[in-house]
C-alpha positions as CSV (number, residue, x, y, z in Angstrom):
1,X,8.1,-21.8,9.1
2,X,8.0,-24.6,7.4
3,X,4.7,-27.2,6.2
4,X,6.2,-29.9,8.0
5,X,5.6,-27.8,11.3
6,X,2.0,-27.4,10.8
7,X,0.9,-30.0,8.9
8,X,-1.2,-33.6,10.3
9,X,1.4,-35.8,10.0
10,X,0.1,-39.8,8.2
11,X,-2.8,-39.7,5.3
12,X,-6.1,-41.9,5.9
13,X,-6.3,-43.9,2.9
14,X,-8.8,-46.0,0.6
15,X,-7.9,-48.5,-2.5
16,X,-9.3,-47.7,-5.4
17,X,-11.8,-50.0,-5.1
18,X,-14.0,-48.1,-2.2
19,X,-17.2,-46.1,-2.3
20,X,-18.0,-43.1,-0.6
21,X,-19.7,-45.0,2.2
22,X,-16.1,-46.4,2.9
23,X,-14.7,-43.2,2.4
24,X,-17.3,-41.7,5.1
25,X,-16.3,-44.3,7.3
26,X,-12.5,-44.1,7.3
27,X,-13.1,-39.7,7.5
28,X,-15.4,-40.5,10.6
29,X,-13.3,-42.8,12.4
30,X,-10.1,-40.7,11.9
31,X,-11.9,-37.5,12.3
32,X,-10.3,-35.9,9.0
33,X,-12.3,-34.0,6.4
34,X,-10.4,-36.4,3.4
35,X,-9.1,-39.6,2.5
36,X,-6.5,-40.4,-0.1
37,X,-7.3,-42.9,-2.8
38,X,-4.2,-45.0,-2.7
39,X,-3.2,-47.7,-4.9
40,X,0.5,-47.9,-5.0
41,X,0.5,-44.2,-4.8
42,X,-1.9,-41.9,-4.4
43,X,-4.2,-41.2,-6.7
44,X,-6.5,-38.4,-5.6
45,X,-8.2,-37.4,-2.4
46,X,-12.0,-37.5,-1.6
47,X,-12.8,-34.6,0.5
48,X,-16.1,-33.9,2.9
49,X,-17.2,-31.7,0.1
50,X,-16.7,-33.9,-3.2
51,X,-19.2,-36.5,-1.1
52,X,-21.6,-34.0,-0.9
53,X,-21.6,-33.0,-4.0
54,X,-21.6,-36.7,-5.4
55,X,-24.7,-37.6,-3.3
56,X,-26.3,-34.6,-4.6
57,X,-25.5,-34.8,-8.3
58,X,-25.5,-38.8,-8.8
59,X,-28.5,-39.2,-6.4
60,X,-28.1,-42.9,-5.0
61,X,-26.9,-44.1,-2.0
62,X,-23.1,-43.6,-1.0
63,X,-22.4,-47.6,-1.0
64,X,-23.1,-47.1,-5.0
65,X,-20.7,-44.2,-6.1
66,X,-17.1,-45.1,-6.7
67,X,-14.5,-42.8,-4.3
68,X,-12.8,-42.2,-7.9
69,X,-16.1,-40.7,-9.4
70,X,-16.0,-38.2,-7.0
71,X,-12.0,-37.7,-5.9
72,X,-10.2,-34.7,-7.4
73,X,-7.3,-35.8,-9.2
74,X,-4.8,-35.6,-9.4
75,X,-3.7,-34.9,-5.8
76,X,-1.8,-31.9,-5.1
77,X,1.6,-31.9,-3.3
78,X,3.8,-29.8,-1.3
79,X,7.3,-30.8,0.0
80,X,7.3,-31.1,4.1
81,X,10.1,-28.0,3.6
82,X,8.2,-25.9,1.4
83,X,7.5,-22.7,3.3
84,X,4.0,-22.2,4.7
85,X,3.5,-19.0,2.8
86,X,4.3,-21.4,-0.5
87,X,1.5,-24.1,0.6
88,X,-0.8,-21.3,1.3
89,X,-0.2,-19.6,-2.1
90,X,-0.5,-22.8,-3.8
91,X,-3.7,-23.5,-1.5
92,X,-5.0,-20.0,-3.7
93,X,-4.0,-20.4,-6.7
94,X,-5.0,-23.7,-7.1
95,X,-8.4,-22.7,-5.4
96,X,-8.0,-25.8,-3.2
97,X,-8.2,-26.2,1.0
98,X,-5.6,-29.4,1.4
99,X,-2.5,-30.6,0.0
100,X,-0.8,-33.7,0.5
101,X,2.1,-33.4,2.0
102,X,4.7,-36.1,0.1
103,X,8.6,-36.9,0.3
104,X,9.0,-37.2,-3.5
105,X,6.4,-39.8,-4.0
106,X,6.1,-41.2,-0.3
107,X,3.3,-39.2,1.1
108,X,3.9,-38.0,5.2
109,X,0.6,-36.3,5.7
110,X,-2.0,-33.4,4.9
111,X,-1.8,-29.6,5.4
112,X,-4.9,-27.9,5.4
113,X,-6.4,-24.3,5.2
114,X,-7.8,-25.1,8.9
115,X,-3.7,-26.0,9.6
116,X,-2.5,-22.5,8.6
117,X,-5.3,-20.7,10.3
118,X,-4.6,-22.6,13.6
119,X,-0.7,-21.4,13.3
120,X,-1.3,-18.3,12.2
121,X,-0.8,-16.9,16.2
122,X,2.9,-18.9,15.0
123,X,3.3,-17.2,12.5
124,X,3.1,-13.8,13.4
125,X,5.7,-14.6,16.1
126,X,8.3,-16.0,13.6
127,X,7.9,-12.6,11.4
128,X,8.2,-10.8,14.3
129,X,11.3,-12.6,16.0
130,X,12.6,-12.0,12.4
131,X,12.3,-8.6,11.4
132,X,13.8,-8.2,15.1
133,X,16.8,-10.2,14.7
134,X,17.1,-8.0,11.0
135,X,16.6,-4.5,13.1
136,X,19.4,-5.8,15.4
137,X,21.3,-6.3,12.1
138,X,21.3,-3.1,10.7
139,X,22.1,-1.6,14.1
140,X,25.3,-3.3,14.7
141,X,23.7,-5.3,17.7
């Protein structure tokens, strides 16, 4: 299974120019847990938890604080045919919960820990429909 089966296809974006109030908004409106900051590009992603913690650590109201104080940068990305088992090790390794999902440098959406949970059922079919099609291999079926 590949990431482009799984993944929320489009990105939400901000410029570089918006606060976390405007990066609130747009995650509200959408319903998505993270924006991209997007100039020309993206630049980094502002998730539900870098706002928290930039509320709590900057104290002032989210209108005040930059999105690019607070985004993670830069952005980590997975090909839409890298294999889900290759997001999800990246998604450990990296200690991370989203990846943007880009075309060499044109972005096609967002693949989440909450994505590969919600497949997993998928998964489990795929390896089994596998190692079936491999058993009927080795017995000349």
């Amino acid at each position: 299974m590949q990431v482009r089966d799984v993944m929320t296809a489009g990105c939400v974006t901000v410029p570089s120019s918006a606060t976390l109030a405007d990066c609130v908004t747009r995650m509200l409106m959408a319903g998505t847990g993270s924006v991209i900051v997007d100039d020309d590009g993206p630049l980094g992603i502002v998730t539900e938890s870098d706002v928290l913690s930039a509320a709590q650590d900057i104290d002032e109201p989210l209108s005040a604080i930059p999105a690019h104080v607070a985004m993670s940068h830069p952005v980590e990305r997975i090909e839409p045919t890298a294999t889900v088992r290759k997001a999800a090790e990246r998604m450990q390794t990296l200690d991370i919960k989203k990846l943007l999902v880009a075309r060499g440098f044109d972005p096609v959406g967002v693949v989440t820990v909450t994505d590969l949970v919600w497949h997993f059922s998928d998964f489990q079919r795929e390896a089994g429909r596998l190692a079936l099609k491999g058993n009927a291999w080795e017995h000349g079926e």
